[in-house]
N, C-alpha and C positions, 0 to 999 in steps of 0.2 A: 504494500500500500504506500503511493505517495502524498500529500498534501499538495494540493496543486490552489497558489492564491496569484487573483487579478488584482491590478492596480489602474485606479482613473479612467479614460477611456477603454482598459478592454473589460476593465469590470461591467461598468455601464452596456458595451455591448452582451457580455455572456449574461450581463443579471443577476450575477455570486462573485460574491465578494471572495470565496476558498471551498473547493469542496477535496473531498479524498478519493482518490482511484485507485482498483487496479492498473497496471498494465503491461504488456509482453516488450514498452519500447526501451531500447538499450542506451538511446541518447536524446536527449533532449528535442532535436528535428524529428527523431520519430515520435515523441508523445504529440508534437504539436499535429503533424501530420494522422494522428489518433483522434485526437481533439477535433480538427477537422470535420473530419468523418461523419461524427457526432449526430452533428446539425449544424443548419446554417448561421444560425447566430454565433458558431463557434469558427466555422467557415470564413466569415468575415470578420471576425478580431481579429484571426490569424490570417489572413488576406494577405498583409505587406507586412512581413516579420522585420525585413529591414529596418520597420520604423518604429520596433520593438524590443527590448532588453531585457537579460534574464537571471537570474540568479537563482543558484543550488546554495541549500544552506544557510542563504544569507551571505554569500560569495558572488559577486559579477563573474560571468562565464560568458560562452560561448555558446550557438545553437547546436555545434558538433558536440560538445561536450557529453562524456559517460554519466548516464543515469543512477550506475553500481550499487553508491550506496546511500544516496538522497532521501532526504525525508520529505525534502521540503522543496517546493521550484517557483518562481513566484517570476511573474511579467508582469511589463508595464514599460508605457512609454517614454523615452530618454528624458532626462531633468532638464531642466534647464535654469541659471542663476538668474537674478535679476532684481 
């Protein structure tokens, strides 16, 4: 099981704020491409990942990035200062 949490606009699209999953994906692009699948509301948060960032643990990673031993995966859109 991982904890999978939205941030800001992709929350707003999916509608959950963090819910728990199983899943078979090994890295990061494959849960999103899981997620996907889903439905379309998931379909379109996940749309343009480019314009997305992601964190295992509470670490900034990578979408390649190993799933292994992750409890935790959380998106959301880049910060920005100001």
């Amino acid at each position: 099981m991982i904890d999978v949490v939205y941030f800001a606009w992709v929350r707003e699209r999916i509608g959950l704020p963090r819910e728990r999953l199983e899943t078979e994906a090994r890295t990061v692009a494959e849960l999103v491409e899981e997620l996907k699948a889903r439905e379309e509301r998931y379909a379109m948060a996940f749309a343009d990942v480019s314009a997305l960032r992601v964190a295992l643990n509470q670490q900034l990673t990578d979408f390649d990035a190993p799933l292994a031993d992750a409890r935790e995966v959380a998106f959301f859109p880049p910060m920005t200062g100001g």
